[in-house]
N, C-alpha and C positions, 0 to 999 in steps of 0.2 A: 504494500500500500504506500504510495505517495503521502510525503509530507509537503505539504501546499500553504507559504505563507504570505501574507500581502507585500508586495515592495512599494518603497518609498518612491518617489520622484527618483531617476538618475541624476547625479551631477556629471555635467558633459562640460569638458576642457578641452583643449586641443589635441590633447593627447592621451587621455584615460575620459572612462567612463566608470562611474561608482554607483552602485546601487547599494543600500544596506539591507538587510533583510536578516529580521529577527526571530528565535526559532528556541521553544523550549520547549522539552517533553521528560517527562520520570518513566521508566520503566522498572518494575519490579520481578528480582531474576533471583531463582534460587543458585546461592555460590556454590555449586557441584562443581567437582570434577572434571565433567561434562565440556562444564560452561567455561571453569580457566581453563582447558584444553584449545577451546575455540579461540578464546580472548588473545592466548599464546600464538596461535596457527594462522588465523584467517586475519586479513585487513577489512578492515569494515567503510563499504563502498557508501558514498554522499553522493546523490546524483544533485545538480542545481540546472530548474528549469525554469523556460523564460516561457508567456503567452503575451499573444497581443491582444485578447481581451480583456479591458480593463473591466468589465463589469462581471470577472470570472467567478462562477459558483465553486467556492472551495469546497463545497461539501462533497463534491464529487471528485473523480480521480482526473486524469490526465487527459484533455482532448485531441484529434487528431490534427491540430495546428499549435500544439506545445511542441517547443523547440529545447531540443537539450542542450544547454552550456556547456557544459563540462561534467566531472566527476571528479571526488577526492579522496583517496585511500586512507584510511587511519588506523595505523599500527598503534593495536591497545595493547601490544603485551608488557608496557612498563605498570600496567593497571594490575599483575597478576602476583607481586609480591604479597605474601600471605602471614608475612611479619608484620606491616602495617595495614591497620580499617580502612582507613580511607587514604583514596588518591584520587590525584587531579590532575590530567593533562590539558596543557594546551600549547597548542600549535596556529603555526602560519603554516597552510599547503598549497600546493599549485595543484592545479585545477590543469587535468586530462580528457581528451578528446580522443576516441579512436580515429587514424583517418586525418589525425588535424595536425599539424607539424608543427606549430607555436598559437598560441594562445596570447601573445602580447602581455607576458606576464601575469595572469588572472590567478586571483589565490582566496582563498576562504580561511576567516579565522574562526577554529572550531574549541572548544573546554567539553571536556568530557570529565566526570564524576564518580567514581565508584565507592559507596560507604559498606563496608562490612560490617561493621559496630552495632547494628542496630538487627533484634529477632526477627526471621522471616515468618514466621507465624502469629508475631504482632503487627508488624507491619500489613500484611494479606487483610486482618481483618478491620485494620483499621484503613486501608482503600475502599474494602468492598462496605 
């Protein structure tokens, strides 16, 4: 499922173009195993897309004239120390295109959260 959020105006320069686009979401993950295995293994893909609908229904997912920007990889395996509860990454990433040979520099700054500290069967019933 697409995460879809509103963007601001761009500021357009001569030479860049900025859009800011703001974006928070909790998920709640049991720490197995499993899960630092993945966290260790896999890079966890950001897709960033553009529509020229400004009056776009975000309830819905992705239409056939959303254009994809880019995408950015982020290696959480510094999240998977098990001596400290919580960690926090954050990064500046450049922003990939299959297909695309430079991007004129494009990059996404991303903060990613992990708290261990807190019971997953308190926390479960205090979401639902």
């Amino acid at each position: 499922m697409p995460i879809i959020t509103k963007r601001k105006k761009p500021i357009i320069d001569r030479n860049n173009i900025i859009c800011e686009l703001k974006f928070s979401k909790e998920h709640l993950f049991l720490c197995s195993a499993p899960f630092l295995w993945y966290l260790r293994e896999e890079k966890f893909e950001i897709q960033i897309w553009t529509s020229e609908n400004d009056s776009y229904d975000y309830s819905q997912s992705l239409s056939s004239t959303d254009k994809l920007i880019g995408s950015i990889y982020v290696d959480l395996n510094s999240l998977c120390d098990r001596k400290r509860k919580s960690h926090r990454l954050s990064a500046i990433l450049p922003l990939f295109k299959h297909g695309t040979k430079d991007l004129g520099g494009a990059f996404a700054q991303v903060h990613v959260t992990i708290d261990k500290s807190k019971d997953f069967n308190e926390l479960r019933v205090i979401k639902n």
